[in-house]
N, C-alpha and C positions, 0 to 999 in steps of 0.2 A: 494219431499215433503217439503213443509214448515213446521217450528219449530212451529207454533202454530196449524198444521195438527197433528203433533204428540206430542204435549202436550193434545190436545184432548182427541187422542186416550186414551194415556197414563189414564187419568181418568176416562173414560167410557166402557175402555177395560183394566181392571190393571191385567189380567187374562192373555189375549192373548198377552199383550205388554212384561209383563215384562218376560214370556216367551222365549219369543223371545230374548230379551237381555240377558239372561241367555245360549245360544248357545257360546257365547265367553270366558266361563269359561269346563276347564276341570271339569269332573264328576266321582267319580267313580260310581255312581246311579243318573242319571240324575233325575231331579224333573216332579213329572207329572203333579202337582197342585203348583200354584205359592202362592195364599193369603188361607190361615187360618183362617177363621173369626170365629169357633164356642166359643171361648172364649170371643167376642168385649164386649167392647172397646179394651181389648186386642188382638193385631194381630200380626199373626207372616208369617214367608214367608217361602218358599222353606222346610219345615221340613219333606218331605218325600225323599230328595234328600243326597246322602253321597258326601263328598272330602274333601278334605285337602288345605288349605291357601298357606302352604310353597310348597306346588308342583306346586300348579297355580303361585305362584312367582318366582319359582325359577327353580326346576328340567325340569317342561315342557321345558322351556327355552334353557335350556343343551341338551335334547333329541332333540330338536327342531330345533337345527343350528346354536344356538346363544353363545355357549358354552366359546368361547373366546372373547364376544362382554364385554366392559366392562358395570358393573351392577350400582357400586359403584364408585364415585370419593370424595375421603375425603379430605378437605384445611381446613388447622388450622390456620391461620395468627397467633394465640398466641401460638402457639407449633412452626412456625415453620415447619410444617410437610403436606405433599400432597403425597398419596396413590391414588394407583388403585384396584378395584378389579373384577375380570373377573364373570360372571353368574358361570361358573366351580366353581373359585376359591371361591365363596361368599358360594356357593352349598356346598361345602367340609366342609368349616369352621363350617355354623352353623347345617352340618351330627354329624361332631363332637362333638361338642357343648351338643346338640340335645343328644348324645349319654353316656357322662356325667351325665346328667340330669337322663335320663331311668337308668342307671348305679345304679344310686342313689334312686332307688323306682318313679322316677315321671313319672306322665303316665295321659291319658286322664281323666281332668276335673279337675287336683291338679290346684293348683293356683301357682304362682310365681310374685312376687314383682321384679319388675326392676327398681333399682337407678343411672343412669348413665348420665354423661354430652352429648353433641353431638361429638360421636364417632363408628365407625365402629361398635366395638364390643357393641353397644346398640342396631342397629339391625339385631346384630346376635343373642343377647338373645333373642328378639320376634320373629325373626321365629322359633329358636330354642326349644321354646316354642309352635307355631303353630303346629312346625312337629310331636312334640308327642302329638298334641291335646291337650297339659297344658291350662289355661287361664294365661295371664300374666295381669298382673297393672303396668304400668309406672307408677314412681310419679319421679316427675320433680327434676333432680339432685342439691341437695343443700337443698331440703325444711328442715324445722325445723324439729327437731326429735321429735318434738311432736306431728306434723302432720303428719308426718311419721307413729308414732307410731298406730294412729285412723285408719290408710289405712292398717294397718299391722292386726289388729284388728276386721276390717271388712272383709275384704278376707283371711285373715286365709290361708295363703301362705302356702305350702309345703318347700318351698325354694325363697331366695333371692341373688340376683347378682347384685353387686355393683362393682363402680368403689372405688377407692382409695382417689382420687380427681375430681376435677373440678378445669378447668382454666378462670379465670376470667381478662380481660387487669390489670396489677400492680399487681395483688394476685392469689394464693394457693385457692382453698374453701377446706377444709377440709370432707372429704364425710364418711369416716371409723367414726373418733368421733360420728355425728351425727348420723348412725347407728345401733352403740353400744347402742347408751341413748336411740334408737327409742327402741331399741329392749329388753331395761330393761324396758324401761316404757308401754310396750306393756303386755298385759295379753296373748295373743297367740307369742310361740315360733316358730319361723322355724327350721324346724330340721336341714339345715344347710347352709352356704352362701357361694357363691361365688364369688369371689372378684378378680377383674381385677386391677392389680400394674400395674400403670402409674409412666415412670422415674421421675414425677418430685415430687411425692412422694410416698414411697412406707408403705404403711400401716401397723401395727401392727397385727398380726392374731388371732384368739381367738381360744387356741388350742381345739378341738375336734368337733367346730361349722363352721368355717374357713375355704375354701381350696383357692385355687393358682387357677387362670384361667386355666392358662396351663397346672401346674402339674394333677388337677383333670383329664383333657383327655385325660391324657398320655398313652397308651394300651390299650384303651375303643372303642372299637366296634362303628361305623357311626351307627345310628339308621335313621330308614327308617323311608316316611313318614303315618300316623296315619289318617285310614278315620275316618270323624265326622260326626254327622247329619247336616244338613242344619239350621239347630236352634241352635245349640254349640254354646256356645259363645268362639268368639277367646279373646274378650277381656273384662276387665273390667279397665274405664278410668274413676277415680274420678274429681267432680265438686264442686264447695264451696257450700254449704249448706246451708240457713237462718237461721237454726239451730245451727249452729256451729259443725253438724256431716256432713260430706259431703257427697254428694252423687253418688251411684258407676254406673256408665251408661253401660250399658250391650248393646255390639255387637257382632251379630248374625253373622256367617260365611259367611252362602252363600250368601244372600240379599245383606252384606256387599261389596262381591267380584262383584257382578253383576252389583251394581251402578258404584262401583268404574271406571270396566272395561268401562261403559257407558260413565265417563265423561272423561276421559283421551286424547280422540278424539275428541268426540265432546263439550265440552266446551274448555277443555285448547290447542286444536288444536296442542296434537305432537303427532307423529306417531313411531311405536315399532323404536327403531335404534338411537332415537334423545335425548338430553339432555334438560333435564327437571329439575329443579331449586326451591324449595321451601325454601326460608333463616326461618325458626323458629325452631323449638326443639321438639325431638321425647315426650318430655314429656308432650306436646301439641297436642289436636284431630287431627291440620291442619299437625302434623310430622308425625302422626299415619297412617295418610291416604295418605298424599301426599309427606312422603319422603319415607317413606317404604313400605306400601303395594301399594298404586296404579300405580306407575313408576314404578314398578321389574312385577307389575303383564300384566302389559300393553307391557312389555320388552322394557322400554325404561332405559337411564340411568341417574340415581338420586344424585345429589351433596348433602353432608353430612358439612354443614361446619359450623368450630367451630369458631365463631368469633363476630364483633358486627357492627350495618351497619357505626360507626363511632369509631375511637380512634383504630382500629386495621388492619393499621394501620391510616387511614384516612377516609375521604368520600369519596374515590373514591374504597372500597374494592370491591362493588356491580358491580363494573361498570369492572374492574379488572376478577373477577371468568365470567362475563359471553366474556367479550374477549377472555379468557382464554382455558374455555373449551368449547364454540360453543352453549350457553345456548339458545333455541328456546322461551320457554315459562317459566315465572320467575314469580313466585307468594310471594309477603312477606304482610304484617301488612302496612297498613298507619304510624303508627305510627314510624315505620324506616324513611319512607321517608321525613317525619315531622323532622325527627332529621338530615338529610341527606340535605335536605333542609337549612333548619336552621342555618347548619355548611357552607354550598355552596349556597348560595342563586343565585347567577350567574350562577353555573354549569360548572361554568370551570372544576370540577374533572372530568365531564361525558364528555366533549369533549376530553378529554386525552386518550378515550379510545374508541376502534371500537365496536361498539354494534349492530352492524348492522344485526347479526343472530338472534336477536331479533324481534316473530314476536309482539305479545304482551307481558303487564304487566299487573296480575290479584292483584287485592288489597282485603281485606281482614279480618276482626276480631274488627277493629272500622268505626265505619263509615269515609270514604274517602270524606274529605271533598273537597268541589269542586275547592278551589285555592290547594290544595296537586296537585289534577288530572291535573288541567291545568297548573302547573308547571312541572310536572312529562311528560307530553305529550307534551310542550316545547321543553326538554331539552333533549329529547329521540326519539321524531319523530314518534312515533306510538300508535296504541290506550291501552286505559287502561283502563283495563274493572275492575269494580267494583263488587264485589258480599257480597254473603250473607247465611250465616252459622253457626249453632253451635255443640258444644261439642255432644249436644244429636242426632244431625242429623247426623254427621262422613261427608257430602256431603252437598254440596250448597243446598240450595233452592232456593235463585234465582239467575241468573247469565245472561250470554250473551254469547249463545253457538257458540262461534269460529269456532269452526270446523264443527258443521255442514252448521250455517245460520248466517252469520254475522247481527246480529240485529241493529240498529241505536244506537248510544250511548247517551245516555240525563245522563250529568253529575251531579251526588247527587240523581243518582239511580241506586241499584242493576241490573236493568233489569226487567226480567223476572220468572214466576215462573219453575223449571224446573220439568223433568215428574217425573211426581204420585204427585208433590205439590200441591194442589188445597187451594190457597192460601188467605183468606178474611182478612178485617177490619171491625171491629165490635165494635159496642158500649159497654156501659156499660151493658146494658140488652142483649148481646149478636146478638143481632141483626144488618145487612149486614149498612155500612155507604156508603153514596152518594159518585162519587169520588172526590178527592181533599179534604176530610174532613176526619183530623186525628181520629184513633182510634187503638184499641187493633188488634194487626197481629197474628190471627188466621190460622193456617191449618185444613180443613177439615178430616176427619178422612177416611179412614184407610191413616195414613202414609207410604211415599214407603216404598222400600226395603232398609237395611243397618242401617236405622231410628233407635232408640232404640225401642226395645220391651218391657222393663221393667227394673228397677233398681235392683239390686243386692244383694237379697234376702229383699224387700223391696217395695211391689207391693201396699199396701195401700199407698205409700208416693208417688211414681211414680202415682196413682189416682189422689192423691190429689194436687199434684205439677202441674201435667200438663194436667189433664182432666178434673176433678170438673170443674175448672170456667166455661168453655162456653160447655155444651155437645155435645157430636158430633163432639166437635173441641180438637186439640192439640194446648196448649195455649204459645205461643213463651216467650211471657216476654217483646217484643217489642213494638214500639207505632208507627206508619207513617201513610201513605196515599196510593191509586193506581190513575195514573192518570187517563185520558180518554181513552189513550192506552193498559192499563194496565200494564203501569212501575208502581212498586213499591219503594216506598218512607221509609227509616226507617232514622226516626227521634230523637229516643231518647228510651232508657229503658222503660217502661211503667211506674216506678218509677222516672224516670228523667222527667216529665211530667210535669208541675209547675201550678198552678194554682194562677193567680195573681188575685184578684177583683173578680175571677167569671170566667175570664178569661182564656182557659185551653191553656197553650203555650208551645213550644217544645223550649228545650233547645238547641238542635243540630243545629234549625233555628239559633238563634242566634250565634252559636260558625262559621256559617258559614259566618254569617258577618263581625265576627270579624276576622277570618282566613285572609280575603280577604284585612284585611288593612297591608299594604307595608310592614311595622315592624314589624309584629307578623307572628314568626315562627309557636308555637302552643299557643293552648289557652284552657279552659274548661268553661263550664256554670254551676251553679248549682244554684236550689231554698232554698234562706234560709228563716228560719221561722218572719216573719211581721206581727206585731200586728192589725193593719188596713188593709192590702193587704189580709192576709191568707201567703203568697210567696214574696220574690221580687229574681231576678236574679241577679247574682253577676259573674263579670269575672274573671278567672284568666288570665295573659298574658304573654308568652314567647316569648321576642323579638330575631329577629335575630340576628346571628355573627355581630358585625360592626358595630350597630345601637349605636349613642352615644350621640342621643338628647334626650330631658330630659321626665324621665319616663309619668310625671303629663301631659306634652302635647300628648302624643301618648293616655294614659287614656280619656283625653277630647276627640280626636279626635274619639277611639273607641266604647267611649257612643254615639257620636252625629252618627255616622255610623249607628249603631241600631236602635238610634231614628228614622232617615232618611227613613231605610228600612223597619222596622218591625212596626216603627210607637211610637205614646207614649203610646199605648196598652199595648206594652213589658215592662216599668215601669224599661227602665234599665239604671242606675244613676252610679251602683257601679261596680269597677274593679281595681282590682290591678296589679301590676309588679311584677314576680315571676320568679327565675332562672329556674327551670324545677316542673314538675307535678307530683305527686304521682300515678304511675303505676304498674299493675303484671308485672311478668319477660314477661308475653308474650306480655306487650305493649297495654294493656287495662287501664285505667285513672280511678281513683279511686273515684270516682265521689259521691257515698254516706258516703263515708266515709269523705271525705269533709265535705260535707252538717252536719256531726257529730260534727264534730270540729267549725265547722262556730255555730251553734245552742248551743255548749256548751255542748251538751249529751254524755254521756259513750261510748266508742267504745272499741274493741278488736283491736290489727295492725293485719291486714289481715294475712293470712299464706303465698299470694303470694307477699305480696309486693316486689317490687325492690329493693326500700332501706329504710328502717323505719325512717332515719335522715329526710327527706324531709317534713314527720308530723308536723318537729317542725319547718321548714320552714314556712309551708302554717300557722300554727298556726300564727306566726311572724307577717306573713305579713296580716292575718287578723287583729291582734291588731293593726294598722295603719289603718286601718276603725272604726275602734273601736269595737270591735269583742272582749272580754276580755276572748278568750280563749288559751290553751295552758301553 
């Protein structure tokens, strides 16, 4: 069968298909009916079917024959430290874990807070978690305690497990401090925390709220695993808010496990046995999915690593783990490779090292821009498939399914939409756009399986977030195009959108111009406000390692670049030289909040930013345009 025979189906039979994909998940009540629609626009999937998360991860696996295959391979270049851990041995730990927890009152439906860096024991508390049916929340190790404290507030935890620290290349992060503050400035108490002492700092304990990772499971009974309905949420993964209250994204168990299980093969083309590779952080949808539950649920085995794709200790780290340990299919963030790039513009790191078990590289979370892809596909020898995802979806939308149907790759496009997406571009008034003609990137409604069904105790805001605007449709936030093939094109945030004269222009167009000149490692576009235009575009620009000719000529040459391609339509004059870009830790460019500071208007510093010093940066180098702000 061809992949657009079963994308077909997938939308015109979302009954019988996803059925059917649903045979590769253990059950303990098989489902009889796949979609739920008597609540739409609300829909939900599988809710008349029972099982458990951590058994389809983990236990089948053991029962299975897989018992000594390893599950886990943990590298810490800043520790220092590389672990294995067998399906058995991963099985045992988070029984025990797991049994702690019950120990302790939690049981199906409590909630649990997970604060931890990238390490082993972070996905032993989420299954640990799974196995008694708790819901768990990541929040990404290190954040502020005061946004800590809003996640602690909203979910209303039972219980919290923290680590001690986080290692960061040159520094400590302190995790217990930031905790404590979350937890005095939080109006809901957890009845009590657990806290994993890392040597390189061991934390103070708060007597009677406090326990010892270890010591708590000392004598405590493995607890077995916990069936759920098919509607349970195993999780809840907050998102930033417009609001400034963030938003809790609700994932559904089985829907969850069933996609999962679906793309494991056939997009990222590895099979149970083989090493699978996702470089980002479980505090991230893309950790949630694809370094813990989809690789252990597919039995294949999933690298855990703590470290950064540059300074720990070089650019050649990426190229180093997958020589290492025989890594098949490797998925990280463009924005690694941008920095990887940028440091190795030659690629001398990558020839130092055999990568040849490699069959693809999947990119991921900001748009790949097309000199990334075509350097990356240089200096690696194979393809590199682009895709396309969010937080709310847990699973691509569109991609280029590998493993079942190698599709053509046209670079500076996702691909494809994959099943159950049924994917449009749509105008302002909602209505279907010509191809090749940007617009708002719609999903037709009912969204598949795994998808969110609702936000977290928060179902008018989840309406009005993502269903109001276009009805019928689930409303992405995105702005692009499909071609004639029906590749999809995402070109810029739906907010990134710029309106020059009248003129409605994608930023990401232009950042892709600019990418392509010789000296610029990365770059960003943003519309700032113009009294006569409405918008004019503004670059920033990060030159490569090595580059030592002079700023003002690389500027001239990457306005006239623009000019050239995009035309003098794009009205774009201005661009600066900038050491690096204001990004979240997960390596997304902060791109309105720019546009804040260029304009002169109030902003909050985001709660993910990387590093807040970099504000006064961009600030800097806008007053050298003349930008009086900062």
């Amino acid at each position: 069968m061809r992949y657009a025979d079963l994308h077909r189906r997938s939308i015109e039979d979302p009954e019988g298909f996803w059925l059917e994909q649903a045979q590769a998940i253990d059950w303990v009540k098989a489902p009889e009916r796949a979609l739920f629609d008597e609540r739409a626009p609300i829909y939900e999937w599988f809710k008349d079917a029972r099982l458990n998360a951590c058994w389809n991860a983990l236990d089948r696996h053991v029962e299975g024959g897989r018992a000594e295959q390893v599950a886990l391979i943990y590298d810490s270049p800043v520790t220092h430290t590389k672990q294995t851990y067998t399906y058995r041995e991963l099985r045992d730990r988070v029984a025990s874990l797991a049994g702690a927890l019950k120990a302790r009152g939690v049981g199906k439906g409590d909630r649990v807070v997970i604060y931890m860096p990238m390490i082993p024991q972070a996905l032993e508390a989420m299954l640990a978690c799974a196995r008694l049916g708790a819901i768990h929340s990541v929040v990404f190790g290190g954040f502020a305690a005061r946004e800590l404290a809003t996640r602690i507030d909203d979910a209303k935890p039972r219980a919290i497990i923290a680590a001690s620290c986080g290692i960061e290349p040159g520094r400590v992060v302190h995790y217990k401090p930031l905790l404590d503050g979350a937890i005095e400035m939080a109006t809901h108490k957890p009845e009590f925390c657990i806290i994993y002492q890392r040597e390189q700092e061991v934390a103070k304990l708060t007597e009677g709220r406090d326990l010892d990772w270890h010591e708590c499971q000392y004598g405590v009974e493995s607890a077995e695993c916990t069936p759920v309905e098919g509607d349970h949420p195993l999780y809840i993964l907050y998102t930033s808010g417009t609001t400034g209250q963030p938003k809790g994204v609700i994932r559904a168990t089985a829907g969850y496990l069933v996609a999962l299980a679906w793309t494991m093969k056939n997009h990222y083309n590895v099979n149970p046995g083989e090493v699978f590779w996702t470089a980002s952080d479980v505090g991230w949808v893309v950790g949630h999915s694809y370094i813990v539950y989809a690789p252990l649920l597919h039995g294949a085995t999933s690298v855990v690593f703590e470290g950064k794709p540059v300074g720990t200790p070089d650019a050649g780290t990426f190229w180093r783990i997958v020589e290492e340990y025989g890594v098949v299919s490797f998925f990280t963030a463009p924005t690694a490779f941008r920095a990887i790039k940028r440091e190795d513009p030659a690629g001398e790191m990558v020839a130092k090292y055999d990568t040849t078990s490699l069959r693809a590289l999947y990119l991921a979370g900001e748009r790949a821009d097309p000199d990334t892809v075509l350097w990356a596909q240089d200096k690696l020898k194979l393809p590199v498939i682009d895709h396309w995802w969010q937080t709310e979806t847990g699973w691509p939308i569109c991609g280029n399914p590998q493993g079942f149907e190698k599709l053509p790759v046209k670079i500076g496009s996702p691909s494809v939409p994959m099943p159950g997406y049924d994917v449009r571009v749509l105008d302002e008034g909602g209505k279907p756009v010509a191809p090749g003609e940007l617009g708002a990137i719609a999903i037709r409604l009912p969204l598949p399986p795994g998808t969110l069904p609702n936000l977290w105790q928060a179902e008018e805001r989840f309406l009005k977030s993502y269903l109001n605007t276009f009805p019928g449709y689930y409303e992405t936030g995105d702005a692009g195009y499909v071609d004639e093939d029906g590749y999809l094109y995402i070109m810029a945030r739906t907010d990134d959108v710029i309106n020059v004269a009248g003129h409605r222009l994608s930023t990401g167009a232009m950042e892709e111009v600019l990418a392509s000149h010789p000296d610029v490692g990365e770059c960003a576009v943003i519309g700032v406000a113009d009294e006569l235009k409405g918008q004019l575009p503004l670059g920033f620009l990060c030159l490569n390692k090595g580059v030592t000719r002079d700023h003002a000529t690389v500027v001239k040459e990457a306005v006239d670049l623009v000019r050239e391609r995009i035309g003098p339509v794009a009205a774009f004059k201005l661009a600066v030289v900038v050491e690096r870009l204001p990004k979240t830790r997960s390596g997304k460019i902060l791109r309105a909040t720019m546009v804040k500071i260029a304009n002169g208007e109030e902003f909050a510093v985001p709660a993910t930013i990387d590093d807040p010093a970099i504000l006064d940066e961009i600030a800097a180098a806008l007053n050298t345009l003349g930008y009086p702000c900062g």
